[in-house]
MMTF fields as JSON, N, C-alpha, C and O atoms, coordinates in Angstrom:
{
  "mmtfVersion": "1.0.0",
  "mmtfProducer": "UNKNOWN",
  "numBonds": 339,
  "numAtoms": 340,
  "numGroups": 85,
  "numChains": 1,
  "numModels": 1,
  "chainsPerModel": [1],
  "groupsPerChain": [85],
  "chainIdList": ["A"],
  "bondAtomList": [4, 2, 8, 6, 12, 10, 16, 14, 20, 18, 24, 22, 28, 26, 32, 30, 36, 34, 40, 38, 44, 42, 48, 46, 52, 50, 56, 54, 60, 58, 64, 62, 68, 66, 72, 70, 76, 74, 80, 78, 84, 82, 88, 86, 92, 90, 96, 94, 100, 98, 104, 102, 108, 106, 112, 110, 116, 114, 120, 118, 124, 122, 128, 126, 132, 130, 136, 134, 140, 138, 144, 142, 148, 146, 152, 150, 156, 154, 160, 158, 164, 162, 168, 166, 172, 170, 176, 174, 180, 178, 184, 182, 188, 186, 192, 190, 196, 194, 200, 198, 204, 202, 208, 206, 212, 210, 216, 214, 220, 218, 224, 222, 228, 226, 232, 230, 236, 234, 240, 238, 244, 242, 248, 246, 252, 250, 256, 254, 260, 258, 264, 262, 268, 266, 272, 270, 276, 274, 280, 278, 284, 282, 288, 286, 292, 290, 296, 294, 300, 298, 304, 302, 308, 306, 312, 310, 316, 314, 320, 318, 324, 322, 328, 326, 332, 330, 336, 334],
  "bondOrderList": [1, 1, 1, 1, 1, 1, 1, 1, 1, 1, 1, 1, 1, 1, 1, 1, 1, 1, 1, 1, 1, 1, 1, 1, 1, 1, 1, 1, 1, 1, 1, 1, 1, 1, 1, 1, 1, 1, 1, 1, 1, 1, 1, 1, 1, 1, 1, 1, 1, 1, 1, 1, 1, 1, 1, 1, 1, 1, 1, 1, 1, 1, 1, 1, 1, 1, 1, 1, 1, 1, 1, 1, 1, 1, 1, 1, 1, 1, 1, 1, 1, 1, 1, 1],
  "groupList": [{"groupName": "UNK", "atomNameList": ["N", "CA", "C", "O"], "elementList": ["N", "C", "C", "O"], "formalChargeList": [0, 0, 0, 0], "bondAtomList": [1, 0, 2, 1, 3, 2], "bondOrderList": [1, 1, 2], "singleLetterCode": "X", "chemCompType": "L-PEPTIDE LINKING"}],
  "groupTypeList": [0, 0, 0, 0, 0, 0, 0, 0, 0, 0, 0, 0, 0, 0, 0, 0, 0, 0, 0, 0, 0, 0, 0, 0, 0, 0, 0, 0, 0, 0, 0, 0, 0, 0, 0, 0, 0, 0, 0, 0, 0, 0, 0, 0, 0, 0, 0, 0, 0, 0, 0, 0, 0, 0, 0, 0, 0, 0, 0, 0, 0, 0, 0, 0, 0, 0, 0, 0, 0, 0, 0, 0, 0, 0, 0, 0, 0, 0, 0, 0, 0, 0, 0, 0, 0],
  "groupIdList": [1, 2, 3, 4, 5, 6, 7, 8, 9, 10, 11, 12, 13, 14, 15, 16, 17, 18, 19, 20, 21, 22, 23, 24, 25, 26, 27, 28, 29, 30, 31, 32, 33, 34, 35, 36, 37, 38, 39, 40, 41, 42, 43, 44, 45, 46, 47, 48, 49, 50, 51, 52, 53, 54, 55, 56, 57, 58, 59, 60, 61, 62, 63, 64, 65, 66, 67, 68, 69, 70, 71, 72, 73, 74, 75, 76, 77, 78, 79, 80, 81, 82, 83, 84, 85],
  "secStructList": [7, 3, 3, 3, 3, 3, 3, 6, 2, 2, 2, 2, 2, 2, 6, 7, 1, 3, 3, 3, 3, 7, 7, 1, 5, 2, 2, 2, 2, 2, 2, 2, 2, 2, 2, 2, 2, 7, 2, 2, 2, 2, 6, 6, 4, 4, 4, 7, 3, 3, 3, 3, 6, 6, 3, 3, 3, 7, 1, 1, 7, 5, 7, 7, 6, 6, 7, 3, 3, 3, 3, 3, 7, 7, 1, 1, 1, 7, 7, 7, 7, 1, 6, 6, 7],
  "xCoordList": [137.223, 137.05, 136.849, 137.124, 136.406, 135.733, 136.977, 137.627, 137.044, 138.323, 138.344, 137.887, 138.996, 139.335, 140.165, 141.276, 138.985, 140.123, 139.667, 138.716, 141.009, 141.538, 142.059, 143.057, 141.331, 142.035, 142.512, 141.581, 143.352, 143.652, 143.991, 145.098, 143.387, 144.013, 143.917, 144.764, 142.828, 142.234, 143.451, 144.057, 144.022, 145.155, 146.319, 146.678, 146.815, 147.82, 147.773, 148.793, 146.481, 146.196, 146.71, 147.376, 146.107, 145.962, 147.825, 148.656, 148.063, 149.5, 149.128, 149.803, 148.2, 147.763, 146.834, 146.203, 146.459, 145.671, 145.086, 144.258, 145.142, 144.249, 144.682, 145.814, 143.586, 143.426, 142.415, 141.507, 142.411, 141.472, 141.018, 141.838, 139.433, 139.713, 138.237, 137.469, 137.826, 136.799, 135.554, 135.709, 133.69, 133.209, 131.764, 131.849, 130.651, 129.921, 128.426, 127.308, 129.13, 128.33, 129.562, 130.69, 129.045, 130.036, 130.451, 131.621, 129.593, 130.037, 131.015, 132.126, 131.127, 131.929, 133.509, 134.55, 133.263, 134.606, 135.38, 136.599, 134.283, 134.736, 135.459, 136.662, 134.802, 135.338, 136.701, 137.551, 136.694, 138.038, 138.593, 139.693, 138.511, 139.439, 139.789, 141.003, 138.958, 139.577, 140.216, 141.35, 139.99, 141.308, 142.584, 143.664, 142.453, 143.624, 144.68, 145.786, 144.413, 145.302, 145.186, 145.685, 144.365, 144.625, 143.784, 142.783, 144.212, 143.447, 143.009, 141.856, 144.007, 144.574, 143.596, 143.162, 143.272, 142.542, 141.243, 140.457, 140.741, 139.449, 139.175, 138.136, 139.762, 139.319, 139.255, 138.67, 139.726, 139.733, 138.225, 137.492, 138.176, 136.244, 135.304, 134.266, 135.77, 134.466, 133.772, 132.871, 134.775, 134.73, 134.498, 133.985, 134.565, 134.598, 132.803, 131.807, 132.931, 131.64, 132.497, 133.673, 131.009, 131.763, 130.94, 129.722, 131.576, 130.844, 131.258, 132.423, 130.091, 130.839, 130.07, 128.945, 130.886, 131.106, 130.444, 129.766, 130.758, 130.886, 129.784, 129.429, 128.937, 127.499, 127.362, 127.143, 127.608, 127.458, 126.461, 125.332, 127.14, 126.501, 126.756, 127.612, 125.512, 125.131, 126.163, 127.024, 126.231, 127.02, 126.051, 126.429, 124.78, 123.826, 124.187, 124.298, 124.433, 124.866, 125.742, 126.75, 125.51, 125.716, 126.908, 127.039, 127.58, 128.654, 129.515, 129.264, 130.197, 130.081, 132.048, 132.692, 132.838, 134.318, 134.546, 135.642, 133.224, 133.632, 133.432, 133.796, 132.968, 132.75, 133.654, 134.592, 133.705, 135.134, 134.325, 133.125, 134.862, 134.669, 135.529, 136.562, 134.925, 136.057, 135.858, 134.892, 136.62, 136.482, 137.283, 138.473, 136.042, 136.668, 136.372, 135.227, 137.37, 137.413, 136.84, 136.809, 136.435, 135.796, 137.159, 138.212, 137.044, 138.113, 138.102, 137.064, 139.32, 139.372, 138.978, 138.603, 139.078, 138.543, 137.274, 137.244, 136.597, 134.922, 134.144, 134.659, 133.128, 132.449, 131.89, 131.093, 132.583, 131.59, 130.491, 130.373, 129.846, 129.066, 129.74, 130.88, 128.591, 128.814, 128.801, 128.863, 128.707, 128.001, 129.216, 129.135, 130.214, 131.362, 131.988, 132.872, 131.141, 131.716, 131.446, 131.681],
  "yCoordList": [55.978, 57.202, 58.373, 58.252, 59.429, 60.534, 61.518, 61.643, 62.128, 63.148, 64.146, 64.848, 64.872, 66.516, 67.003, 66.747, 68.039, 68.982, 70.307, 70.591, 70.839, 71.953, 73.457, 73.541, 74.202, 75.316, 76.868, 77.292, 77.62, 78.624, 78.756, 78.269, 79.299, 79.18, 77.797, 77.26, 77.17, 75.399, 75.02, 74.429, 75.329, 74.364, 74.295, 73.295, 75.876, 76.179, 75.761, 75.28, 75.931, 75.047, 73.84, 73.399, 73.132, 71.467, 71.412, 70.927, 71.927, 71.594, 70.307, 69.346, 70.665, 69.572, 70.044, 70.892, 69.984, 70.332, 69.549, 70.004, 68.183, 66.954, 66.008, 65.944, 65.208, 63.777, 63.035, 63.538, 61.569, 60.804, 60.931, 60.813, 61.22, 60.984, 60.682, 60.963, 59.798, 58.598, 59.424, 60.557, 58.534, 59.442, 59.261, 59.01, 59.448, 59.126, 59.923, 59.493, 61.833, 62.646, 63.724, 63.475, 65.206, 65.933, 66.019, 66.001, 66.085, 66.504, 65.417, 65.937, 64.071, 63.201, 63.35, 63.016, 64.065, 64.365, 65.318, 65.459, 66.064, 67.629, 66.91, 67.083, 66.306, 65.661, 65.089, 65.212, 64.173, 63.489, 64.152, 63.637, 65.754, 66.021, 66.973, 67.041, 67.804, 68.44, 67.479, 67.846, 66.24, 65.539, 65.461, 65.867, 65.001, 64.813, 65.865, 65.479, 67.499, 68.58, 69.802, 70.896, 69.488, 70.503, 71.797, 72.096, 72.458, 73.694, 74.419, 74.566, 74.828, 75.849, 75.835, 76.849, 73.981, 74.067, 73.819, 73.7, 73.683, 73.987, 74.966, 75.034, 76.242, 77.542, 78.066, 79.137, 77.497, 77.867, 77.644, 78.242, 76.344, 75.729, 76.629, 76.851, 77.305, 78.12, 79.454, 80.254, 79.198, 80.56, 79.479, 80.218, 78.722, 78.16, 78.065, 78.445, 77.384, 76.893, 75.461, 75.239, 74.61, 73.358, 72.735, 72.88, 71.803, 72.28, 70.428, 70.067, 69.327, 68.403, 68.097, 68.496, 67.359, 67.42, 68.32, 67.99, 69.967, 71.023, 71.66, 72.547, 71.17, 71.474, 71.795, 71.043, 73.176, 73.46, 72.716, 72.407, 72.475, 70.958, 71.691, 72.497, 70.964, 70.936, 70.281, 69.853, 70.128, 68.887, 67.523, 66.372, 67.947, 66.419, 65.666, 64.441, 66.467, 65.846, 64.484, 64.599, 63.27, 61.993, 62.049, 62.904, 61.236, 61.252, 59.57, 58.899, 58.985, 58.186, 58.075, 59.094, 56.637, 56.891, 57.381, 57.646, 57.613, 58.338, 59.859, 60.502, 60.801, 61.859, 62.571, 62.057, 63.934, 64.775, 66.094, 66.284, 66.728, 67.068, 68.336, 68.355, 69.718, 70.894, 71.797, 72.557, 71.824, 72.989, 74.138, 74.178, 75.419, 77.358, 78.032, 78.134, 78.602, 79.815, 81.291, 81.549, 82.09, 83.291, 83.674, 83.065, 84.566, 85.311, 86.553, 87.089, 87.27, 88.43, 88.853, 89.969, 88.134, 88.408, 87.944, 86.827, 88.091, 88.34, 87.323, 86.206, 87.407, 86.791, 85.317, 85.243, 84.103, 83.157, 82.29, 82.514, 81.452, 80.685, 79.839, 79.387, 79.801, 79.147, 77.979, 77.644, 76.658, 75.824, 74.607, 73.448, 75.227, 74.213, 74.043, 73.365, 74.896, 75.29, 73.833, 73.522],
  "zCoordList": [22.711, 23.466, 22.517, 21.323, 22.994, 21.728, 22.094, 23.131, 20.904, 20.752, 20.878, 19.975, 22.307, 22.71, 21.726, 21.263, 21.502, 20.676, 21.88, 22.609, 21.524, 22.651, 21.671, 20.955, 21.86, 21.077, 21.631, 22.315, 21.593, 22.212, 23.472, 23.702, 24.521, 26.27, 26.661, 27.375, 26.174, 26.731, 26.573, 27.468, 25.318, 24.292, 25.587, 26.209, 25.77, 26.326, 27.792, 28.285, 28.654, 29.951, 30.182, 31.119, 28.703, 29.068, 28.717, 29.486, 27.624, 27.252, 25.862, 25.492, 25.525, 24.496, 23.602, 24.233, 22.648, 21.622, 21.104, 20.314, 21.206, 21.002, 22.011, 22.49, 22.321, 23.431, 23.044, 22.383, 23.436, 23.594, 25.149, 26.059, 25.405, 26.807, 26.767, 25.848, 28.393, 28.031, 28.529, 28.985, 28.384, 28.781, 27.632, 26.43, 28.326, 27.273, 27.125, 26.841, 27.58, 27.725, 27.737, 28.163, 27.082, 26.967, 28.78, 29.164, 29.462, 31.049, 31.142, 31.037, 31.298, 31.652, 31.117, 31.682, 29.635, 29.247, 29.742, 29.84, 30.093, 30.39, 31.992, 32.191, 32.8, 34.261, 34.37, 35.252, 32.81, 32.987, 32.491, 32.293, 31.834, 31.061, 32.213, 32.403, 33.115, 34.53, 35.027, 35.335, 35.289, 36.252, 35.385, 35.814, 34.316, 33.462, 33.673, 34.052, 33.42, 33.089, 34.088, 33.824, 35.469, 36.129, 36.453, 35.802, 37.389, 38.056, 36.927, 36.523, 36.495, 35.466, 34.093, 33.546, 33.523, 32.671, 32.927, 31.986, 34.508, 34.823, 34.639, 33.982, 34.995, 35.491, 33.82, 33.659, 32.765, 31.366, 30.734, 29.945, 31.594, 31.005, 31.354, 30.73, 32.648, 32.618, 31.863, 32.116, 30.744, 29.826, 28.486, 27.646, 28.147, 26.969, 26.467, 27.084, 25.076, 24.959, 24.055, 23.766, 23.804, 23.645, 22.582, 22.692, 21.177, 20.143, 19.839, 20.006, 19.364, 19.492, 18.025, 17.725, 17.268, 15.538, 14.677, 13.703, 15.241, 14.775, 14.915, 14.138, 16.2, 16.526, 18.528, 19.478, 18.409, 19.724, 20.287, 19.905, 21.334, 22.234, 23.868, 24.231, 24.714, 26.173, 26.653, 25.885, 27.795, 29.007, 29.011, 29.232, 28.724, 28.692, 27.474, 27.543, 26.065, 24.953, 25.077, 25.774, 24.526, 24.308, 23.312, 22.436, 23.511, 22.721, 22.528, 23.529, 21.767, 21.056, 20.971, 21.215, 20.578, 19.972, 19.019, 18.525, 18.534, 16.455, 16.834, 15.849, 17.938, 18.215, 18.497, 19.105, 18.182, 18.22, 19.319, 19.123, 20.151, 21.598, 21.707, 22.378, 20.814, 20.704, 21.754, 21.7, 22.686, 23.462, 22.998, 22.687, 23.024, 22.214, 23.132, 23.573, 23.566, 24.429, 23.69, 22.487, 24.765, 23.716, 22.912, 23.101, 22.151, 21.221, 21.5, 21.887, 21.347, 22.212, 23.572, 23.932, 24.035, 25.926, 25.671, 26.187, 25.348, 25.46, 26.392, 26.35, 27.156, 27.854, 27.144, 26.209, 27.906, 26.953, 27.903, 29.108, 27.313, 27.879, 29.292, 29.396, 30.337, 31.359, 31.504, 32.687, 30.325, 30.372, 30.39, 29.983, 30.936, 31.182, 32.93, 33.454, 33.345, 35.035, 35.527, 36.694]
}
């Protein structure tokens, strides 16, 4: 399974800062990772952007068990990408 990393509000939502969770497109992770942890860390995705082995990546992006899966919330409040709703 490819590896959530969770940083800042995501972190504090999920209650976790790293997971394995399954999935073999960033969207699929992003799905099981909303069922996994809740309202709370849905409503966090829709502000995030999502960067997978250190290369901002789509929801269509393909992903792999050796792949690492970082979801970043903006910094300082700021408006981020929609591409996690």
């Amino acid at each position: 399974m490819p590896t959530l990393r969770l940083f800042a509000s995501a972190r504090e939502a999920a209650g976790v800062a790293r997971d394995s969770v399954p999935g073999t497109t960033v969207a699929e992770v992003l799905a099981a990772s909303r069922g996994r942890y809740g309202a709370q860390f849905a409503a966090v995705l829709g502000t995030c952007k999502v960067w997978v082995n250190g290369e901002e990546a789509g929801m269509e992006t393909e992903v792999t068990d050796a792949d690492e899966v970082a979801v970043l919330p903006p910094v300082s409040g700021g408006a981020g990408s929609e591409c996690c709703v």
